[in-house]
N, C-alpha and C positions, 0 to 999 in steps of 0.2 A: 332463904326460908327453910327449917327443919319439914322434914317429912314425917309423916308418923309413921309410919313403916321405914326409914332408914333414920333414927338419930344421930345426931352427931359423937362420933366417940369421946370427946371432954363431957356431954353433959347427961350421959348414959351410967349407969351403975359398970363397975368394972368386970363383977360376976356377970352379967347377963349381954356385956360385948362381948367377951370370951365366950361361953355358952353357943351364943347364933352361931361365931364364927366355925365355933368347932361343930355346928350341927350343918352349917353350909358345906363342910370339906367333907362329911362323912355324905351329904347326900346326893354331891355331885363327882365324888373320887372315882364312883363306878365307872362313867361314861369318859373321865379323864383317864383314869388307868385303863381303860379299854382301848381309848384311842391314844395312848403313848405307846402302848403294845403292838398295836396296826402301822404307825410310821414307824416302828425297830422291825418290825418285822416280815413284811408285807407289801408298805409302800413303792418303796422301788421296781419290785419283782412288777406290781400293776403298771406301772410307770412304761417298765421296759417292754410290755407287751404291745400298750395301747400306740406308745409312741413310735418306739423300734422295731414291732415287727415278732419280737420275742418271742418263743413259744414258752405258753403257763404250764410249767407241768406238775405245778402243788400247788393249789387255793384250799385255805380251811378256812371255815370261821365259829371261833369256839366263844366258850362263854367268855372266857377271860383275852379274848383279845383275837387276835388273824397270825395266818401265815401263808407266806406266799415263796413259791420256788419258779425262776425264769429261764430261760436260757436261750439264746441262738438256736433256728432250726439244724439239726441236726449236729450239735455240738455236742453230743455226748459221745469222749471217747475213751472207754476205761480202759483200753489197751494204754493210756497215756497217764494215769492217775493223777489228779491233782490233791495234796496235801490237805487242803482245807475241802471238798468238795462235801462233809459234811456240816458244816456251821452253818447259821444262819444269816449272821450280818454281812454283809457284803460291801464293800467301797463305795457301791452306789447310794447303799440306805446311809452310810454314813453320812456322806456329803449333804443330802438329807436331813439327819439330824442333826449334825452341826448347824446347818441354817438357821432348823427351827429351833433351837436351843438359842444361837446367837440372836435372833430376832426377840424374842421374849427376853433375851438380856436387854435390850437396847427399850423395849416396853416399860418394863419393869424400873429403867433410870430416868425414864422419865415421870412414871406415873406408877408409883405401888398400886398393887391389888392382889388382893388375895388369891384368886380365881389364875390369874396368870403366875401367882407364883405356886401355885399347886400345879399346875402344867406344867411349868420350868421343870418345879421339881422332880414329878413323873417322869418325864421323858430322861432327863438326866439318869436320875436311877434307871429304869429299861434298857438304856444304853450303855449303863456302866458294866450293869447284870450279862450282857452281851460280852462288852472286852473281858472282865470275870472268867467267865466262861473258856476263851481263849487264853487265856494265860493260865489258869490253876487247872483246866479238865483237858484244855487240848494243846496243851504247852508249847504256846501259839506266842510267847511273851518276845517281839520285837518293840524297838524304838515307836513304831506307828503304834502299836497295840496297848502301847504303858503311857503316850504323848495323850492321846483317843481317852482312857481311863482316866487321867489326871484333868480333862478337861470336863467328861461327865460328870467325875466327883464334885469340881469348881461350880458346875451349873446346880448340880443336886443341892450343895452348899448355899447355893445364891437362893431357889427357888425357896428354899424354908425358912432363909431369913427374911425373906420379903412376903412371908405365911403371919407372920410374928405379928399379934396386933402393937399398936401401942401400946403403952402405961403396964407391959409387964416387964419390972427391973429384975425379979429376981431370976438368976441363973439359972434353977430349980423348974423353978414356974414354965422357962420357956421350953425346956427340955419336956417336961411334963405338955404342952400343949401339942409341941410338934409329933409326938409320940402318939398322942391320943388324936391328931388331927390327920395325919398320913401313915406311919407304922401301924399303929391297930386297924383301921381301915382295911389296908393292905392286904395285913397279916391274914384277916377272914375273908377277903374275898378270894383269896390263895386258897384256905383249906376249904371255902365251900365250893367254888366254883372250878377248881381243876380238877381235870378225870382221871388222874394217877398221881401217886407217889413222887414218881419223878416230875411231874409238871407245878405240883406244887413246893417249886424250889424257893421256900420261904428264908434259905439262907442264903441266895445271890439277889432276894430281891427286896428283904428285908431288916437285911444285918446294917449291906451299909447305909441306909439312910439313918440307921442309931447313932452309929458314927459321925454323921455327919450331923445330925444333930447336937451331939455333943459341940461338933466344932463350931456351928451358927449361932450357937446361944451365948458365948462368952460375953462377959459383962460389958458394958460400954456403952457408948451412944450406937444406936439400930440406924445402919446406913438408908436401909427400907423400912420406915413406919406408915402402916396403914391408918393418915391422915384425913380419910375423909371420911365418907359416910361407912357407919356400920352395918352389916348383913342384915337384910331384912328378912324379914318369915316367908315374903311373896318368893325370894331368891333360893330360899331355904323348902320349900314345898315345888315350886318351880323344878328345883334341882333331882328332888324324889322323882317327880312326875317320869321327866326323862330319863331316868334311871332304871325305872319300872318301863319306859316304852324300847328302851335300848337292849333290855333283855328282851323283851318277848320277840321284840324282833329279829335280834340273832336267833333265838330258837327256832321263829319259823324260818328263816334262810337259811340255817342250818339245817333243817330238815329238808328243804327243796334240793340245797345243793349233794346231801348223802342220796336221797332220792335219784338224783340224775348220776352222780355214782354206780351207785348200785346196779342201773339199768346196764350202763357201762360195761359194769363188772362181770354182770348174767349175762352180758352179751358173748364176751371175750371168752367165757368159760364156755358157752355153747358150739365156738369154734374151735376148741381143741380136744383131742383127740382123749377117752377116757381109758380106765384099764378093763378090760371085759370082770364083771363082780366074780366069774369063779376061776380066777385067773390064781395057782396054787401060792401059797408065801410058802421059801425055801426057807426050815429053820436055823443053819446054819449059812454064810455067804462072808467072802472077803469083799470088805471094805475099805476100798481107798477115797476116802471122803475128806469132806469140810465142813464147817459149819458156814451156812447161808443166812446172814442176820439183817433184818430189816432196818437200814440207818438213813435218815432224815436226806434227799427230802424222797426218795424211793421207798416206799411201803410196801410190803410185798401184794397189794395190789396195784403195780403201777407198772407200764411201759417200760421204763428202764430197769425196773427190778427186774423183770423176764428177761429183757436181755444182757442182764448182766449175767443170769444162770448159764444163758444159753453160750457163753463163751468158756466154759467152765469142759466142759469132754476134751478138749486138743488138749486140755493137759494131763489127762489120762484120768480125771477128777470120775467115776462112776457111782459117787454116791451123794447128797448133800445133807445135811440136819436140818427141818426148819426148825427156828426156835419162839415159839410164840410166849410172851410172859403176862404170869398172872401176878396179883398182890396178897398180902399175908400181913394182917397185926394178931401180935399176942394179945392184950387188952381192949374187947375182945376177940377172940379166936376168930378170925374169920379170914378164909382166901375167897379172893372176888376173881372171876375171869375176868381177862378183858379182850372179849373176840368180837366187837361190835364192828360197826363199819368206821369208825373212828379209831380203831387198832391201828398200828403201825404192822401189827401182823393177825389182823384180822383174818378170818374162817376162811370166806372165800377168798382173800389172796392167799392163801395156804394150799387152796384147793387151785387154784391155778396154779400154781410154782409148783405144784405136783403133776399133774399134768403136761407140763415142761419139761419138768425132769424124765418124766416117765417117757415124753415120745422121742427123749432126745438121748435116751439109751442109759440114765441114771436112775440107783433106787434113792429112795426117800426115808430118812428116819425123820422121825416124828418125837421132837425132844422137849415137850412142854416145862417150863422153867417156872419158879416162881421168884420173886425178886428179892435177894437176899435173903436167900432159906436158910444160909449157913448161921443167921443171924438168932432163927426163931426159936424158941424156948419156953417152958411151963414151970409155973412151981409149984402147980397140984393137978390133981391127977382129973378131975371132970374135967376143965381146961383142956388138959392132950385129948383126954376124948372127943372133947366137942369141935377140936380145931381138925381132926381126924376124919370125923365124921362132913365138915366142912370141904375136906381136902377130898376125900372119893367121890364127889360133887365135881369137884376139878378133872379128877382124872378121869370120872366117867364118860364128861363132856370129852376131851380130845383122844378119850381112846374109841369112842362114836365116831368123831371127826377121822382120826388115824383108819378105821374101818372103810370109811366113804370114800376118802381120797388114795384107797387100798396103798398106805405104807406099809415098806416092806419092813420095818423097823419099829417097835413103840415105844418109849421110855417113861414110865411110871411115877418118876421124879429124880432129883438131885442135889447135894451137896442140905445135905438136912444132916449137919453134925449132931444137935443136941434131940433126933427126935429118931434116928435110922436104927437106934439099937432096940427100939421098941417093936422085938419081929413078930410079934405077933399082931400088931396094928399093919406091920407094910403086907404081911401074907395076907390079909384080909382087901386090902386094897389091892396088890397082885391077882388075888382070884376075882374081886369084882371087877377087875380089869378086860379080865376075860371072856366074861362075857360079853364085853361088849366089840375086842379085837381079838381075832383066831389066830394074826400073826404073831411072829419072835418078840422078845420084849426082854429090857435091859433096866436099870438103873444106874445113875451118873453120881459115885459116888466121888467125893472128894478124897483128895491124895490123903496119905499119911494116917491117922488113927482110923477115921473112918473107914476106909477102904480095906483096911486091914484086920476090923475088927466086925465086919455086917455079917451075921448068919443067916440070911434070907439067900442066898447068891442061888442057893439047889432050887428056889420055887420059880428062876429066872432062868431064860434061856444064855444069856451072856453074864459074864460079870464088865461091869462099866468102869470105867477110872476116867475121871479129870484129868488127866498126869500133867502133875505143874510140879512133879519132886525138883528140889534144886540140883543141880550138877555142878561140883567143884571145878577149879578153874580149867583142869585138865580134860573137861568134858567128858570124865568117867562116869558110865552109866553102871554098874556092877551092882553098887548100893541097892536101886531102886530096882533094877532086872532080878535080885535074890529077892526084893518083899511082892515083887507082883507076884515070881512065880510061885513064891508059898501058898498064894490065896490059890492060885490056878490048880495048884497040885491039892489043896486041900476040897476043893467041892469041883472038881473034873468039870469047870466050865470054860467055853472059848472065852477069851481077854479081847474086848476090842477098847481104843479109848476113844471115850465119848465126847473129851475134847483132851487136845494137848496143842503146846504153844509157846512162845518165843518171843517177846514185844523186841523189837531192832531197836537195842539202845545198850547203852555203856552197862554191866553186870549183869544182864539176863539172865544168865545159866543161872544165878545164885536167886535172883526171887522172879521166877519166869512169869509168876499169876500176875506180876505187878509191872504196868506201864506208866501207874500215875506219876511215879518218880520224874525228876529235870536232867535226869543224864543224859549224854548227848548220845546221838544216836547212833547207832551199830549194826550195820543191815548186815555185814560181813561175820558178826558173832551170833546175831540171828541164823544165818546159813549155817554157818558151825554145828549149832544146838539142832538142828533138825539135819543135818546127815548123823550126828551123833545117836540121834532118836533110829532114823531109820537102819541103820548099821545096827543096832542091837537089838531090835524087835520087829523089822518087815519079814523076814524068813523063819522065826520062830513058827513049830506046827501048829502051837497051843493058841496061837496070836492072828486076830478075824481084821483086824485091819484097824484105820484112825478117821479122825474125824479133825484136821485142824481148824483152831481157835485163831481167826476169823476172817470169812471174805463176806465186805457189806455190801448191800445188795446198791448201793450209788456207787460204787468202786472207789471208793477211796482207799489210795493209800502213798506208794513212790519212794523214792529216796530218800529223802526229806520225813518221812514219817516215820515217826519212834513208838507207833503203838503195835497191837499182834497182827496184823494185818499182813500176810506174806503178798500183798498184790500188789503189782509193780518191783518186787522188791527180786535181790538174787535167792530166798528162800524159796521163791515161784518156781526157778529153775530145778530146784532140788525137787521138790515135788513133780516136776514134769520127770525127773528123769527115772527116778524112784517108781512112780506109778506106770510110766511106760515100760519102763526096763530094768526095772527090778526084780522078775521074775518072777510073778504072780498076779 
């Protein structure tokens, strides 16, 4: 007997079976994409806690999905580095998702339906978006990691053929539905519901299911046709309901658990030691530093990010950068902070890891970044204003911050190719800088034209360099030591570099700024290029000291890793020896 709310798909109009279906996917994708995001990401990590004992030391729960970071008590040892200790997927969530992947295969062959194959789908794609990740950003591409991807794709493939109602033959048509029934979807709840740039990576989670769509739809008999009853409105309003209670929900558990955060965090900052407020900043000081970068799952509010600082003195290490990052579009002009407690390097862990640094005999530079500066650009002239006017908003805020958590170091901004020759906007930004921090203050300009063409350098106490100049194979530095010191001799300011860097891999010397490359790795030419560095600029008079590019605050790094990372690696060495015994 027909239902009136589900007919049967033969004696339905063929617009208004397509129609529900694609209005059931859009109003229940949210709570599927939520929870395919939660078993890739998170499941395990809960798993290993409740069952093994585990200690949790990352739980989030955001709009677009969870994350979770596990581990053995007392398993953290970054004197040991491991390779991957920044990723998220783990063996355990795999095994995981294979099941539930396999399981929904084995549903799906017996019984199409839409609903499970929008899950299939999901979860496939979150999974694939993960081995992605490993192979193209963390050059992570072994047999398991390519086997893993080939099988996510297979599921993401299965899951949207078995989306496909019946009675659509044309090739076109189905391309068109699965697009509009999971890709658009997707696509917006990517750009509305993620809180940065980088988390709405709508090209690892969006591209390939086009692809895979293409490849589902080929003409032929449909091995999955949704044969029985079609989506009803009850399913279809049902599915909104929970949709709308699944957000509000996260948002209040998101807010109890920043909450209890927080309290955490004002705890942990009340036991450590502060710097008395009229404690003097010296405007000039050598610096033998690093950069200390907040990397998943340690944020620089967390346990292990403090003590990953804290092993940083025995190597002679007396200075850190923290680098907290803001966002920036041209169309329109606007840079957002992002210091909330949801930062990876939010306020108060900044002001803790200062504090660290401070009692544990390091100064503090304060290097606020925005993402992709070298990228931004105007083609009229209100635009640069208004994006300007935007940006002393930025600086304002952490040269406040820089003040409170008395950095001995402030930096104003960097690597702003198409915006740093405008000197009369950055003096304007330098002096309201001022008022808000009394100490030194630098800018982190990019190697090569920039660096060598910035007139502000006299309203600044240091001139800054990235130094990522290439060095020919001979690891002659001459080139690049005649253009620093030109700048040095022309506006008589100390040189420090505000970051310089090495990724351990086959060609460094020639593009050092670049890890993403698949050359195999080279910790031994790595070491090379940094005694090369420090043999021609640690004893210069004119020369305040460096800052290497990068120790993350999870300690990742080791043998085995090919990105800038000198931890674990023999570069590590060169810095101990340099900083200890290098004569300054």
């Amino acid at each position: 007997m027909r239902s009136a709310t589900c007919p049967k798909l033969e004696h339905s109009p063929k617009s208004h079976l397509f129609l529900r279906a694609w209005l059931v996917c859009v109003a229940v994708s949210y709570p599927i994409f939520w929870l395919s995001d939660f078993l890739t990401r998170a499941l395990s990590a809960l798993v290993q806690v409740v069952f093994f004992g585990y200690h949790l030391g990352v739980f989030r729960v955001l709009p677009f999905g969870a994350y979770a970071w596990s581990a053995p008590p007392h398993n953290f040892d970054p004197l040991h580095p491991h390779p991957m200790a920044h990723l998220n997927l783990t063996p355990g969530s795999l095994v995981w998702i294979v099941l539930a992947c396999a399981a929904l295969v084995i549903i799906l062959s017996r019984k199409p339906h839409l609903l499970a194959g929008l899950f299939l789908a999901a979860l496939g794609n979150f999974a694939l978006a993960q081995q992605f990740a490993l192979i193209f950003y963390s050059h992570h591409a072994t047999l398991a990691t390519v086997i893993a991807a080939l099988f996510f794709l297979a599921a993401l493939c299965w899951g949207l053929r078995a989306m496909l109602p019946a009675g659509i033959e044309n090739y076109w048509s189905r391309i068109g539905f699965l697009l509009a029934a999971f890709v658009l979807p997707l696509s917006l709840l990517l750009l509305v519901l993620a809180r940065s740039p980088v988390q709405r990576n709508i090209l690892l989670l969006a591209i390939p299911p086009i692809g895979a769509a293409l490849l589902s739809s080929f003409s032929g008999r449909l091995r999955f046709q949704n044969t029985g009853a079609a989506p009803g409105w009850k399913l279809i309003v049902g599915g909104a309901i929970i949709s709308a209670l699944l957000f509000c929900g996260i948002r209040g558990a998101n807010y109890a658990l920043e909450q209890k955060r927080l309290s955490a965090a004002h705890a942990i900052l009340v036991s450590l030691p502060s710097v008395p407020a009229q404690t003097p900043y010296p405007k000039v000081f050598f610096q033998k530093g690093v950069n200390f970068t907040a990397e998943f799952p340690a944020t620089y509010d967390s346990a292990q990010g403090r003590r990953m600082l804290e092993l940083l003195p025995p190597y002679g290490i007396d200075s850190v950068a923290l680098v907290p990052y803001g966002w920036s579009t041209s169309h329109p002009p606007r840079v957002r902070i992002s210091s909330g407690a949801g930062s990876w390097e939010n306020d108060l862990g900044i002001e803790e890891l200062a504090r660290v640094a401070h009692a544990r005999g390091m100064k503090v530079f304060l290097k606020p970044a925005v993402w992709l500066a070298y990228n931004i650009q105007f083609s009229n002239a209100q635009d640069r204003r208004d994006w300007f006017q935007q940006y002393s908003l930025f600086v304002e805020h952490y040269a406040q911050l820089a003040a409170r958590i008395h950095a001995d170091l402030f930096s104003v901004g960097g690597e702003f190719e198409h915006l740093s020759q405008d000197d009369a906007e950055w003096r304007r930004v330098i002096a309201q800088a001022r008022k808000w921090y009394p100490g030194p203050m630098v800018y982190a300009a990019n190697f090569g034209s920039e660096f060598e063409h910035i007139q502000f350098w006299d309203a600044l106490d240091y001139v800054g360099l990235q130094e990522y100049y290439p060095l020919p194979d001979n690891l002659s530095t001459q080139s690049m030591l005649a253009r620093i010191k030109a700048v040095e001799e022309r506006f008589h300011r100390p040189v420090i570099f505000t970051e310089v860097g090495f990724p351990s891999q086959a060609g460094a010397n020639r593009r050092p700024w670049d890890d993403g490359s698949h050359a195999s790795v080279s910790v031994e030419l790595q070491r090379e290029c940094y005694e090369a560095i420090f043999r021609t600029f640690f004893k210069q008079p004119w020369f305040e000291g460096m800052y290497w590019w990068k120790i993350g605050s999870n300690g990742y790094g080791g043998p085995q890793d090919s990105s800038h990372t000198p931890w674990g690696k023999p570069a590590m060495e060169v810095i101990q020896q340099w900083y200890l015994r290098g004569g300054r």
